[in-house]
C-alpha positions in Angstrom: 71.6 49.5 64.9 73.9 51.8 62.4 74.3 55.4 63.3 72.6 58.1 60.8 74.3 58.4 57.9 76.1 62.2 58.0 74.4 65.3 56.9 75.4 67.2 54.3 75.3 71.2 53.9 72.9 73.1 55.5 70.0 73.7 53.0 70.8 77.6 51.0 68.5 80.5 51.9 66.4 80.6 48.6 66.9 84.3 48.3 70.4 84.0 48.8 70.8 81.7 45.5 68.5 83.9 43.9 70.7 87.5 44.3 73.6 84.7 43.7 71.8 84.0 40.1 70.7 87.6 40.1 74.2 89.2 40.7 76.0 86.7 37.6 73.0 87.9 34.9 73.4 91.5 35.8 77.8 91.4 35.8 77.3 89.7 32.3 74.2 91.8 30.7 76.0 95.0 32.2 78.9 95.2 29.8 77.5 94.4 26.5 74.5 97.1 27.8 77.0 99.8 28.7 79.5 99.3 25.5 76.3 99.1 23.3 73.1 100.0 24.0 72.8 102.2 27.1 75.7 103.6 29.2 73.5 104.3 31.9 71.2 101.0 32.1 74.5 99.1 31.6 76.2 101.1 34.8 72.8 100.5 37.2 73.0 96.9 35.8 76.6 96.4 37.1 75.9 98.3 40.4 73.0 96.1 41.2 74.7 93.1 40.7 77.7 93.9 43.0 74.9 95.0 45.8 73.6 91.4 44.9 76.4 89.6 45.0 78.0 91.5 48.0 74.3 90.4 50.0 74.5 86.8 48.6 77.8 86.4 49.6 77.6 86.6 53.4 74.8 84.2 53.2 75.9 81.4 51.1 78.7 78.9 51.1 80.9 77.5 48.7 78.7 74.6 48.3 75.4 76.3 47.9 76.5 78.9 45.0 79.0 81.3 46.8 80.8 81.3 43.1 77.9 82.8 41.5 77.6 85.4 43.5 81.4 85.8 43.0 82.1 85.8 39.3 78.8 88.3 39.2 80.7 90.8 41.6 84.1 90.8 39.3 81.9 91.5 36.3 80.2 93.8 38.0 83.5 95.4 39.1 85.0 95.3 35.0 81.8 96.9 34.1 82.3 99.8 36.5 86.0 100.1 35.4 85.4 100.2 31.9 83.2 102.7 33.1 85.5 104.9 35.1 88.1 104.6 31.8 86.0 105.5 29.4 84.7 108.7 31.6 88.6 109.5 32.3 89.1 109.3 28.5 86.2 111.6 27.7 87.3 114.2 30.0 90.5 114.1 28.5 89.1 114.7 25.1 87.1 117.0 25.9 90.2 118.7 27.7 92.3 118.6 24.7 90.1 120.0 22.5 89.4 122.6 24.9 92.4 123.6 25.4 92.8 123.7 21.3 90.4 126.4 20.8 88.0 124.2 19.3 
């Protein structure tokens, strides 16, 4: 009689592909939503997503949609920069003109 054939990966927590999918819409809604519509729905978009992706992460392996939960943390982590810039460059202007009498 032939052995079993091998397993293959262990079957993905179904939450864990679900923050995975979760954390990849919010990095790519989060940019558009903080250049464009809302600064602040953009920036809670882009902070859930890396707490998503950070959680999905630990539990999933490359197989099982680790890469998700990746590329959803780095736009997360643009989003927040673009963030950080534009709020440097604000207080810069507002610094300037300040400073101008204005």
């Amino acid at each position: 009689m032939a052995p079993p054939p091998p397993m293959g990966p262990p079957p993905a927590d179904g939450n864990a592909r679900g923050m995975a999918i979760a954390s990849l819409i919010c990095g790519i809604v989060s940019i558009p939503v903080y250049l464009w519509i809302w600064a602040w729905l953009g920036l809670a978009a882009a902070i859930v997503g890396l707490v998503f992706g950070a959680i999905a992460r630990k539990k999933l392996t490359p197989e099982t949609g680790k890469g998700m939960a990746t590329a959803g943390m780095i736009l997360s982590i643009i989003c927040l920069a673009i963030c950080v810039v534009l709020i440097m460059f604000v207080c810069c202007a507002a610094a300037a003109v300040l400073s101008l009498g204005y």
